[in-house]
C-alpha positions in Angstrom: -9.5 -38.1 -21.3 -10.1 -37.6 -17.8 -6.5 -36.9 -16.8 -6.6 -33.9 -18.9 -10.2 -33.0 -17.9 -8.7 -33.0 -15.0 -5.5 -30.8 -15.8 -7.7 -28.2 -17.2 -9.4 -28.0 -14.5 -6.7 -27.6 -12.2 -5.2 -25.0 -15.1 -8.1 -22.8 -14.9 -8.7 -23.3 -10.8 -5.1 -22.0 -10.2 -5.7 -18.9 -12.7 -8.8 -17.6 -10.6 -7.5 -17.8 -7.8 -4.5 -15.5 -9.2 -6.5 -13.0 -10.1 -8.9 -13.2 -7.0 -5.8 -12.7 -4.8 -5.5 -9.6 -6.7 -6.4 -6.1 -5.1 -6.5 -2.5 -5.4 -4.6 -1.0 -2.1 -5.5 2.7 -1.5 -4.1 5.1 1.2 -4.1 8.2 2.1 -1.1 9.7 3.0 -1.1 13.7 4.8 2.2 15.0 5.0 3.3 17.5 7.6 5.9 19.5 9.3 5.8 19.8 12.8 8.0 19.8 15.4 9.3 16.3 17.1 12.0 14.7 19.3 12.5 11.3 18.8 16.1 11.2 19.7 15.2 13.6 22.7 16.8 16.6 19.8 14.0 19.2 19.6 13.8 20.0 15.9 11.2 20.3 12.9 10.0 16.9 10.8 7.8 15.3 8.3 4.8 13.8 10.1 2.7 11.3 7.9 -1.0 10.9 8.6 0.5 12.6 12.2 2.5 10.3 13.8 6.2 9.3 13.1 7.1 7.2 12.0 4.8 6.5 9.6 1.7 4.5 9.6 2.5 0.9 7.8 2.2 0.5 4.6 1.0 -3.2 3.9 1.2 -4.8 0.3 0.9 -7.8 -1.0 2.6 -8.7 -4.7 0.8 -8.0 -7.0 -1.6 -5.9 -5.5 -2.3 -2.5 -7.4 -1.2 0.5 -4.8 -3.1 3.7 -5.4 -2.0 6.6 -2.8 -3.4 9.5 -2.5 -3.1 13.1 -1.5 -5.5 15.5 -0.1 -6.9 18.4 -2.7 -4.7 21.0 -0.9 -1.3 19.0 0.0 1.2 21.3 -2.4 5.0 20.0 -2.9 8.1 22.7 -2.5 11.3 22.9 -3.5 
């Protein structure tokens, strides 16, 4: 009896910590187009959040990733 007291224990420690390690990433990405160099060629680019490259974008598996745009970020074709 105690070795599966002891099983289920184990069992149910093991499935919260799954779901603790769990998380909801959010980031807020702002596209631009600006004018960079960075192979010393003048010319036009997409910045994010103004710098380039990019900021990081850190995730772990199975983490939820959420990103968001500002209100008045519009795509073109």
């Amino acid at each position: 009896m105690h070795a599966s007291a002891a099983a289920l224990l184990l069992a149910w420690t093991l499935g919260v910590s799954l779901l603790a390690d769990a998380a909801c990433v959010r980031k807020t990405l702002t596209l631009t187009w600006e004018p960079g160099a960075p192979n010393g060629q003048h010319r036009h680019m997409i910045f994010t959040n103004g710098q380039f490259p990019g900021p990081d974008l850190i995730f772990d598996e199975g983490d939820d990733a959420e990103v968001c745009k500002p209100p008045a970020f519009r795509f073109y074709n």
